[in-house]
N, C-alpha and C positions, 0 to 999 in steps of 0.2 A: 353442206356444213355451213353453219353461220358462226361466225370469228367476230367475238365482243370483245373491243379492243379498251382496257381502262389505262386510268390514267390514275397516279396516288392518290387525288379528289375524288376519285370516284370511287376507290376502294374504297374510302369514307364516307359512301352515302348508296352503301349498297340496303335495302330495304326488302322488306320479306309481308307481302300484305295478311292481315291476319285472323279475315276471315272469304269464304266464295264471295267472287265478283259475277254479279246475276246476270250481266250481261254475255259476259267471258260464257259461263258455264250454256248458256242461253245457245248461243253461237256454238261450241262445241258441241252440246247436247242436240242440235237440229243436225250437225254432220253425220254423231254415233246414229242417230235416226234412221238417217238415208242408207247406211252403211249393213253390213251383219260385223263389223268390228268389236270384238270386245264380246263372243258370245256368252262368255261364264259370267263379266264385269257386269254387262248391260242388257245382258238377254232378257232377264226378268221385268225391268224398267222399258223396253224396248216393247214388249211382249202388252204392255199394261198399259203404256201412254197408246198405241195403234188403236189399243181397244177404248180406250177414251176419247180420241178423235172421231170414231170409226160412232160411236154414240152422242158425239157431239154437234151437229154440223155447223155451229156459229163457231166453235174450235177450229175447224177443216176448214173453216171457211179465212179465218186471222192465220192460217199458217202457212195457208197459199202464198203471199206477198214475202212473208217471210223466206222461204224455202228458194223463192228465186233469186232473192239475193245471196245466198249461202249455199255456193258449190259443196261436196262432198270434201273434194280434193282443190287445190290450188286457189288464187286468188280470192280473196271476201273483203270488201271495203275497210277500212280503217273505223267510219265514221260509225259503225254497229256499235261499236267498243273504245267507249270515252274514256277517258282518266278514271281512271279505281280510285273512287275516294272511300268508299267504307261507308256510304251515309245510302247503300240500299239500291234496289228497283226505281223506286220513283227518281230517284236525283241524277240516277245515271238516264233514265229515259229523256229525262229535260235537257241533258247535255245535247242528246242525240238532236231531239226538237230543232235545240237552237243550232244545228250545222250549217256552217255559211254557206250558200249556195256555188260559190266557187270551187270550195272543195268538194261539195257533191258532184259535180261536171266531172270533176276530174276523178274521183275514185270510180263512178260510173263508167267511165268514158273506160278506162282502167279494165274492169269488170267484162264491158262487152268485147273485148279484147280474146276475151277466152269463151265465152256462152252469149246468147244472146240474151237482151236486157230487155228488161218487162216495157212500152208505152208507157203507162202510169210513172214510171220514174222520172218521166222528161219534167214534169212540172213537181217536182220535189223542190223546195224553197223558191219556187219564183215569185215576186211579188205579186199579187193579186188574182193567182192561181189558188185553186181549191188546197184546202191545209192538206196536205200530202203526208206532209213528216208527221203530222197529228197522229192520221191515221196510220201513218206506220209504226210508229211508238204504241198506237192502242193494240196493233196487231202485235207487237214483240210484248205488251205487257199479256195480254192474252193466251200468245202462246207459252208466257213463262210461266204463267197456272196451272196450260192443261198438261205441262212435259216437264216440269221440274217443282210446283210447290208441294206435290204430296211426297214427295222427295227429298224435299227442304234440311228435315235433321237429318239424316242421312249424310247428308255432302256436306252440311256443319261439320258433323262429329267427325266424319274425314278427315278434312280441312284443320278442324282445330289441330288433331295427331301431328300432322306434319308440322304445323307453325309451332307447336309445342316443342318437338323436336330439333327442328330449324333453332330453335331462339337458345335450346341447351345445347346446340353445334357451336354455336358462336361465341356464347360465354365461357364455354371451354377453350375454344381453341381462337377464337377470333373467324374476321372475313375471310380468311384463308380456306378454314376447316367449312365453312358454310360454303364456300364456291366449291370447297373436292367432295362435300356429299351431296352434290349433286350426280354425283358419277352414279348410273354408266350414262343418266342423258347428257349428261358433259363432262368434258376436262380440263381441270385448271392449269393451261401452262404461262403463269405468269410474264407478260400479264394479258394476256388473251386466252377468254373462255372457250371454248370449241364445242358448239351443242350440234349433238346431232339432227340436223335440219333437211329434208327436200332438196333444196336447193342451193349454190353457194352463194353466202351472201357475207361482207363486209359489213359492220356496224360500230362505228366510232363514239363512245359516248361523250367524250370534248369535257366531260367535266360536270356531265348531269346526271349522274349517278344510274344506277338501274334495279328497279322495284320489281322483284321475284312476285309472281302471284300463279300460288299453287290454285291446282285445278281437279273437281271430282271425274268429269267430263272430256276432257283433253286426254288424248289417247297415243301412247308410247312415245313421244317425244314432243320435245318443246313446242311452243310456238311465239309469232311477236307479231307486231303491225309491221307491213310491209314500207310504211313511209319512215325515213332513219331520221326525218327532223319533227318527227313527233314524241312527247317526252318517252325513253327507254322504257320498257316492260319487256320480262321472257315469265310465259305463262306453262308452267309444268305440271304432268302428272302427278297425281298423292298415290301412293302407294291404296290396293285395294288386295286385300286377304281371298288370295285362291281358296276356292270350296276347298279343296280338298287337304288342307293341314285345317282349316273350320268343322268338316266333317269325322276329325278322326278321334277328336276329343284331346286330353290333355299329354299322349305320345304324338301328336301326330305333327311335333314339328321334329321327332326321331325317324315317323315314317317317312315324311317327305325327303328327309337330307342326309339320314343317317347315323348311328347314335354321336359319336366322335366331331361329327359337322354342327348336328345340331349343338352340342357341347361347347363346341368354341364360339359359333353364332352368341347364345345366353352369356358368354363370358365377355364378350366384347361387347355386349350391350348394356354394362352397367352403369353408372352415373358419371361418367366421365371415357375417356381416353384410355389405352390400356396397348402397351407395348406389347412386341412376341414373347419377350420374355415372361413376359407379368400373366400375357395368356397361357404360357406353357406350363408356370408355376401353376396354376391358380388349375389348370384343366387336369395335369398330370402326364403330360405328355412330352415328347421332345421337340426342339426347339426346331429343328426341320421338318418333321411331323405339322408343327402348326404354320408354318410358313406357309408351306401347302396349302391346308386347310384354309388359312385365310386369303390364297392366291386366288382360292377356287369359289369362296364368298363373294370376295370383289368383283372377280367378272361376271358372278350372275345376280349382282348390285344390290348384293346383300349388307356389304360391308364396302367403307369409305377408309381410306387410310393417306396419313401425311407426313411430313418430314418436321422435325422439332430438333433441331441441333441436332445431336448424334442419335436423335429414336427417329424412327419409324412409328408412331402410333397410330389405332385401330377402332373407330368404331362402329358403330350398326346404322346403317341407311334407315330410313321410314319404312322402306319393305320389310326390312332385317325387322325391325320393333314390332312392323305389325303382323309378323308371322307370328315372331314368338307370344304378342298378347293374342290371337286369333286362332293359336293351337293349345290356349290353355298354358303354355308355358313360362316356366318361375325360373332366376337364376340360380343353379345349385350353390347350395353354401360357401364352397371353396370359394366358387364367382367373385365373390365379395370381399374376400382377400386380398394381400397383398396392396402393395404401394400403387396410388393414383396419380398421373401427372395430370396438369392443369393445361390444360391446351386448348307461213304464212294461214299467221292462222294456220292451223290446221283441223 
C-alpha cells in the first residue's frame, strides 16, 4: 500500500492532468507488452503492435534499448518519465535528454539492483561520451510510433471521459469527492490517501500538492515515481468498457448487472450527487433495498459515495459512466427527478 499523506495546502493544489501523458502511457504500454495482462483491454492492441514490430526491423530494432530499461514488474527509473506538462512527445523527450548525469548513476545503479543493466547505459550523459540519451530518446520516440500512435485517439477519447468526469466530481462535491472517486484504487481516509500499491510505501507531499494523471495503459492499480523528492504524481487507470455490456447492444448493462442494479447504477449517474433517499424515490424502490444495491456498486467500483453533513451521497465512478454510455444506456425518466444536492511504476 502506498499512504499519501496531505497537508490543507495540498488539498489545495490537488490537480488532475487533462489529457495522456506519452511518456507515462509509453512506459506502461512497453510492460502490457511483455505481459498477456489485460487480455479483453489490450489483446487486440498487443496482437497488432507484435505484428508491426515483427514487420518492422528498424522498430525491433529502437525497442531493444527501451525494453531493458522497463522491467515488467518492479523497479523503472524515474528519469523515462519527466514532469507532465501537457506540451506533448517532443518536450517530454527533451526533458529526458537533458537528465543530469548524477541522477542517471543513481536511478541505474537503482535498477541493476533488481536485473542486470545493458553496458551502453555506462556512458549515458557523460561528457564527451557518444550522445547516449540522444539515441535513447530517438529510441523511446520510435517506439512511441510503432506501439501507441495508431492508437493515439483511442486513449485521447479515454482519457478525455475520465478528466471530463473527474472535473464534474469536483465541482460538485469539491477535492473531497475527487479523492473518494477514486475508489476501489484508493481510499480517502483524511487526510491520507491509501492506494492500492505493490509495495508499502510512505509519501509525504510537505505541501506540493499532487497531480492525478489518468492513464489508458496503466493496468489495475495506481502507480508513482519511486523518488518521494521528486514533484508528487499518482498515475491511474481510466476506466475501459468490457466487450461484453459493448457487445449486447442497448440492454446490456441489464444483462451484465441486473435489471434493478443496473437501474440504480443510471440513477446515481445523473448530473450531480444523489442521496439513498433520492435514489429510492427516483428508482421505486425501498430504502434498504437500495443501500444494498449501492453497497454492492461500490465494491465493484462502480459507484463512489461520501459524507455531506447528515447525507450520505452517491455517484458513478468512470467505470460506472462508462458502462452505462458503452451499453447503449440512457437514464430512465424517473432518474431525473427528484431534489439534487450540490456536492512503482507499474
Amino acid at each position: 500500500m502506498l499512504r499519501i499523506h496531505f497537508t490543507p495546502h495540498d488539498l489545495q493544489n490537488v490537480r488532475v492532468a487533462r489529457q495522456p501523458d506519452p511518456l507515462w502511457e509509453l512506459i506502461c504500454g512497453v510492460c502490457r507488452l511483455e505481459t498477456g495482462q489485460g487480455p479483453l483491454e489490450f489483446g487486440h492492441w498487443r496482437r497488432s503492435a507484435r505484428a508491426r514490430i515483427a514487420a518492422d526491423p528498424a522498430a525491433a530494432h529502437a525497442l531493444g534499448p527501451v525494453r531493458q530499461l522497463i522491467p515488467a514488474a518492479g523497479y523503472i527509473p524515474d528519469f523515462l518519465t519527466p514532469p507532465v506538462t501537457g506540451e506533448g512527445l517532443s518536450a517530454g523527450l527533451e526533458l529526458v535528454r537533458g537528465t543530469p548525469r548524477p541522477r542517471l548513476v543513481r536511478e541505474l545503479t537503482r535498477l541493476a539492483e533488481s536485473r542486470p543493466v545493458p553496458a551502453w547505459t555506462t556512458t549515458l550523459g557523460r561528457p564527451g561520451a557518444r550522445d547516449g540519451l540522444g539515441l535513447l530518446t530517438q529510441a523511446l520516440a520510435r517506439s512511441f510510433r510503432t506501439l501507441l500512435e495508431p492508437y493515439w485517439p483511442q486513449i485521447r477519447s479515454a482519457v478525455a471521459d475520465d478528466v471530463a468526469l473527474r472535473g464534474r466530481t469536483l465541482l460538485d462535491g469539491g477535492t473531497q469527492a475527487l479523492l473518494d472517486g477514486l475508489r476501489p484504487l484508493a481510499h480517502w481516509r483524511a487526510p491520507v490517501l491509501e492506494v492500492d500499491y505493490p509495495v508499502r510505501r510512505e509519501l509525504h507531499l510537505e505541501g506540493r500538492g499532487l497531480l492525478l494523471v489518468p492513464s489508458f495503459f496503466c493496468w489495475r492499480r495506481p502507480t508513482a515515481l519511486a523518488d518521494p523528492g521528486l514533484d508528487p504524481v499518482l498515475v491511474y487507470p481510466v476506466a475501459k468498457i468490457p466487450p461484453a455490456a459493448a457487445r449486447t447492444g442497448g440492454d446490456g448493462l441489464e444483462k451484465l448487472l441486473g435489471r434493478t442494479r443496473a437501474t440504480v447504477l443510471t440513477a446515481v449517474a445523473g448530473p450531480g450527487a444523489r442521496s439513498s433517499s433520492e435514489v429510492a424515490e427516483a428508482v421505486g424502490i425501498s430504502l434498504p433495498s437500495v443501500s444494498y444495491q449501492i453497497g454492492v456498486l461500490r465494491d465493484g467500483g462502480l459507484v463512489a459515495s461520501h459524507r455531506d453533513g447528515k447525507y450520505v451521497l452517491h455517484t458513478a465512478t468512470p467505470l460506472g459512466r462508462r458502462l452505462i454510455t458503452g451499453s447503449g444506456g440512457r437514464p430512465r425518466p424517473g432518474a431525473a427527478t427528484g431534489p439534487w444536492h450540490d456536492r512503482g511504476h507499474v
